[in-house]
N, C-alpha and C positions, 0 to 999 in steps of 0.2 A: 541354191537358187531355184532348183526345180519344185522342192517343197513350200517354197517361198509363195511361187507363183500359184500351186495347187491350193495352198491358205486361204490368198487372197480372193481366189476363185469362189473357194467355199463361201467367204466373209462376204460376196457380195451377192451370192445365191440364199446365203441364210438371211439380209436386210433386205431383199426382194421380197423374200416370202412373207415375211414377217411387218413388211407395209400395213397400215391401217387406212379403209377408206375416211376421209376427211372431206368437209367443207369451209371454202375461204367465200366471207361476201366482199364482191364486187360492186362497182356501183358505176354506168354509164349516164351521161348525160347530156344533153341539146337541146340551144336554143337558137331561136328564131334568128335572121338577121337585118328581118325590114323592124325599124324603129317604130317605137309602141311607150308606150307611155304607161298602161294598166293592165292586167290580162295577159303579159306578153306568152308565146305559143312556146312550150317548152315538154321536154319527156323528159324522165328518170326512171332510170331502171337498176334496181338494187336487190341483188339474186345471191344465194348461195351457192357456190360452184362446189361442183363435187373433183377430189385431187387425188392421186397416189396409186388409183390401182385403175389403168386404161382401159380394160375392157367395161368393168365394171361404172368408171367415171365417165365414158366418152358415150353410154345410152343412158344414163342419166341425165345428162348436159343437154342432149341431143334431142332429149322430150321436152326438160323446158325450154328449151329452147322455140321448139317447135309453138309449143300450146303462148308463150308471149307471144309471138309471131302473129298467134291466129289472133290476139288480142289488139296489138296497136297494129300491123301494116296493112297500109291502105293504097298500097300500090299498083297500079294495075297489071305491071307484069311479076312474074312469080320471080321471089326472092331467093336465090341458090346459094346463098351464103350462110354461114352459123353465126354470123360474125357480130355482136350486137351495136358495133360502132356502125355499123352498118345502118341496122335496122333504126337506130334512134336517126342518123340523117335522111332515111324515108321516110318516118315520120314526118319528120321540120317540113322536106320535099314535096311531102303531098301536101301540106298547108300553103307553102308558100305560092305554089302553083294552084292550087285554089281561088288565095288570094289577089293573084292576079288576074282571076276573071272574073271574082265577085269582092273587088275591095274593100267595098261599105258596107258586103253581109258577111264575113267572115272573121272572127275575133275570136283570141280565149282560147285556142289546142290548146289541150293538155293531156296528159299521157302522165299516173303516176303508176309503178308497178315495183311491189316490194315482198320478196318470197323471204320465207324462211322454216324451218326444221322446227314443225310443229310436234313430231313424234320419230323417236327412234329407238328399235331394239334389233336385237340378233334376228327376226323374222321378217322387221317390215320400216320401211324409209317413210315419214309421211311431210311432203313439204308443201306446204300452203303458201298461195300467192293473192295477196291482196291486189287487184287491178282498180283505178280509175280512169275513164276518160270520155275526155268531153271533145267534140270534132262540129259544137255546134246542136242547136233546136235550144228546147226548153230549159233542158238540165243535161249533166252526165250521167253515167253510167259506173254503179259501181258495184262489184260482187267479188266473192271468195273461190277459189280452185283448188280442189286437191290431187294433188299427185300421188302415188304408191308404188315403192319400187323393193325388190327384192335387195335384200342388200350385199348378198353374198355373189349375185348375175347383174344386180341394174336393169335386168325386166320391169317393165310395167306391170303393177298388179291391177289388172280391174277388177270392177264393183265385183260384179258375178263371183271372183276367183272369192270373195269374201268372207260368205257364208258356206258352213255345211251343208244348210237348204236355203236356198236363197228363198224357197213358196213361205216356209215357217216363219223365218226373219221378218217377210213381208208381212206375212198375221199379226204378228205381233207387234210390226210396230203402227201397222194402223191401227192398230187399236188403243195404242199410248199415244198417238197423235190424236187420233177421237179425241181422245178425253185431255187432252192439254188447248184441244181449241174448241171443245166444247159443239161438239157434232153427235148427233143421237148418234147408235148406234145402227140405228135401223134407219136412217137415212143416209139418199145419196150423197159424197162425199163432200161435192162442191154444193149443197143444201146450206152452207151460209155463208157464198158467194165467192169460195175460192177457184182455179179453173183447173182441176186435173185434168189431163186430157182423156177424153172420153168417159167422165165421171166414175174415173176409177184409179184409185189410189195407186199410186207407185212410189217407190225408191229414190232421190235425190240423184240427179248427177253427183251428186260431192260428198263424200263421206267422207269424216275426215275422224284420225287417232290423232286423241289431246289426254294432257295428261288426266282430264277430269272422268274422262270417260269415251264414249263411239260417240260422233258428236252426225247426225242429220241434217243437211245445209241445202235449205230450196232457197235460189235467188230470188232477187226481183225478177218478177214476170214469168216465172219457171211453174208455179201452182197460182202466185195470187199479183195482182198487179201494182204497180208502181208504187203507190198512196197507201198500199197495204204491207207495203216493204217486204223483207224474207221474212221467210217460215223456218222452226229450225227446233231439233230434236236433242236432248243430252241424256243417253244412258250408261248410268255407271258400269264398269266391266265387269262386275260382281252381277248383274242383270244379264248380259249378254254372252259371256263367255261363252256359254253352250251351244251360243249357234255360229261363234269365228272361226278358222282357219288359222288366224294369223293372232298373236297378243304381244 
């Protein structure tokens, strides 16, 4: 019996160890409940959850969580919940209470927001979340997110952590930007009418690993304006591997 139980001990220290991180997608969703005919005000939220190994899955989780968060909740007081059934009924909540003091100008929330496992290897997690939303004006809003996480910790990896020289990285890809939107070289950068800030080239928020290659992702409004859409960079890894960290 004694050995029985020292087995079973083993058997369940050897399936522990031997866990694989995994991702299940999810998908939350809410709608409105004042009656609408067209437009009705509705979110969806359809994520990749990360499962199986805690430490590792629960800071994972717990960034996008975070970064949707910063996306739809429009709540004025602060959210202390992970919980996304949660946040998709703030959502509907801040409409609805909207539309109670502005009836006839109020129409059309929408909230779509749909991640998924853009890149992964034994170095690096990369999951991309496509966001829409409209809360109202002209048009909505819509742009790409990247996340990076270690996969071995569930650490955040930022842009910085990236390169081996982040200054070199940046040389060179102003310079393959130059020349894919056709900016002399010898002029200022926003010379045909994009807006870096401070007329000097930088790095994207979002860098994203795809399988085509390091892919560069300026939003709407991030370098160039609305009508000018994003700006966006694709270099094969055969091109850049000398200056990554991470492959």
């Amino acid at each position: 019996m004694k050995q029985y139980t020292i087995l079973v001990f083993l058997f369940v220290i050897f399936t522990s160890c031997n866990k694989e991180l995994s991702f299940e997608n999810e998908t939350f969703n809410k709608k409105s409940s004042i009656p609408c005919k067209i437009d009705c005000p509705q979110i969806t939220i359809a994520i990749p959850v990360a499962k199986n190994i805690p430490v590792v899955t629960d800071s994972i989780n717990k960034k996008l969580f975070l970064v949707i968060k910063e996306i739809v909740y429009f709540g004025e007081k602060p959210l202390k919940t992970n919980d996304y059934e949660a946040l998709t009924n703030s959502f509907i909540a801040s409409y609805e209470e909207m539309h109670k003091k502005f009836p006839t100008e109020t129409f059309g929330w929408e909230a779509k927001i749909k991640g998924n496992i853009e890149f992964e290897s034994d170095q690096i997690i990369n999951i991309k979340i496509d966001h829409y939303t409209f809360t109202g004006g002209a048009h909505g809003y819509q742009g790409f997110r990247s996340l990076l996480f270690h996969p071995k910790t569930g650490k955040t990896i930022f842009n910085d952590e990236l390169f081996k020289s982040k200054k070199e990285f940046k040389a060179f890809a102003e310079k393959e930007f130059r020349a894919k939107y056709k900016i002399p070289a010898k002029s200022n950068i926003n010379a045909t009418g994009l807006m870096f800030e401070n007329d000097k080239f930088h790095l994207p928020q979002n860098i994203f690993y795809t399988t085509e290659g390091l892919l560069l992702y300026y939003n709407s409004y991030e370098v160039a304006s609305y009508a000018d859409g994003p700006k966006e960079l694709l270099f094969p890894y055969a091109k850049v591997t000398k200056y990554l960290n991470f492959k």
